[in-house]
N, C-alpha and C positions, 0 to 999 in steps of 0.2 A: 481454384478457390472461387467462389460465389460469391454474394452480397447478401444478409440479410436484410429484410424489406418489414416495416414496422408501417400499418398504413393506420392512420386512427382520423377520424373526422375531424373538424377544425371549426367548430361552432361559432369561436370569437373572432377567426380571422374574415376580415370583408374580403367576399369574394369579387373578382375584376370579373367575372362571368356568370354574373344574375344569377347568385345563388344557387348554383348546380353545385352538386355534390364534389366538393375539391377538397382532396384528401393532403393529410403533410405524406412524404415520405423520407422516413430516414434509414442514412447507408452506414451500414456497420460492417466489420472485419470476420464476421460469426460464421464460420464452413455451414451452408445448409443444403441437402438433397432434397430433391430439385427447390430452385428456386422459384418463386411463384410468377407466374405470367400476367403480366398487368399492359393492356393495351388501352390507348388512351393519347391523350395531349396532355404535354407536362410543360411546367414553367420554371425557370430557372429564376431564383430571385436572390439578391444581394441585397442585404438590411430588409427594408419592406419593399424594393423597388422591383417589378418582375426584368431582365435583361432577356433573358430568351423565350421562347412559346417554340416548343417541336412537337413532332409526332413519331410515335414509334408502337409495334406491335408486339413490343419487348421493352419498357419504359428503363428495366431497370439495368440489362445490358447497356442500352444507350444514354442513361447518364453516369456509367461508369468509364463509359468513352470520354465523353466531355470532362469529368475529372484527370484521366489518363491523358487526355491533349492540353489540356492546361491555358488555352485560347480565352475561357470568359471566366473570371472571378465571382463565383455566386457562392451562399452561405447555405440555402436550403432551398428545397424540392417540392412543388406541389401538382396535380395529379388530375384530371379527371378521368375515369375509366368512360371508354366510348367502344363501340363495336370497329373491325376495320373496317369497314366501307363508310363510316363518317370521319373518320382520320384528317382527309384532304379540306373538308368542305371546315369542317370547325378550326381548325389549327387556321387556315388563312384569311378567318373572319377573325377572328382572334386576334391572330396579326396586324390584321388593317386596323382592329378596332384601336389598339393598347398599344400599337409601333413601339416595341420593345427596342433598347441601342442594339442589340445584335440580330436581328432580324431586316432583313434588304425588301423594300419593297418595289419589285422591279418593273409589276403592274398594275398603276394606278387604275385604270379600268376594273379589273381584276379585283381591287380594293372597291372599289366603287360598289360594284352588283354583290360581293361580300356583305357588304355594312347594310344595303337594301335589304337581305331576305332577311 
């Protein structure tokens, strides 16, 4: 079984990343072939607060893992589609910028030259 993937733009919600196109995404129980491929950084958020910032080249596989492990409590999903090869560099700017509680930031350096470019 799959996930259905509903992406619709989000005009009213303030974006935490300077208004780039941040899409909602919602997971539903609906059998679909194939399901669509969305790469990008995605935010895990509980009420308005974002808890997590990942990256994946499969967004929608990888927050049905997070669902399936059951480790962070969030309520909805939001999205930027990015190419992989900017995967790394915006996901840990992101990170450093918005220190979400379940994200470790293990190199303060690393956050540093982040937040500069």
């Amino acid at each position: 079984m799959t996930f259905q993937a509903s992406c619709t733009r989000q005009p009213e919600h303030t974006s935490p990343v300077d208004d780039e196109a941040v899409r909602c995404l919602v997971l539903g129980l609906k059998e679909i072939e194939p399901a669509p491929l969305l790469c990008g950084v995605y935010f895990l958020l509980h009420g308005s607060s974002i808890v997590y910032i990942g990256k994946s080249t499969d967004i929608i596989v990888r927050i049905t893992r997070h669902e399936r492990d059951g480790l962070m409590l969030f309520d909805s999903v939001r999205y930027i589609e990015l190419p992989e090869h900017a995967l790394h560099e915006r996901e840990r700017g992101l990170i450093c910028r918005i220190r979400p509680k379940h994200n470790s930031l293990r190199n303060m350096k690393s956050c540093l030259h982040a937040i500069e470019r």
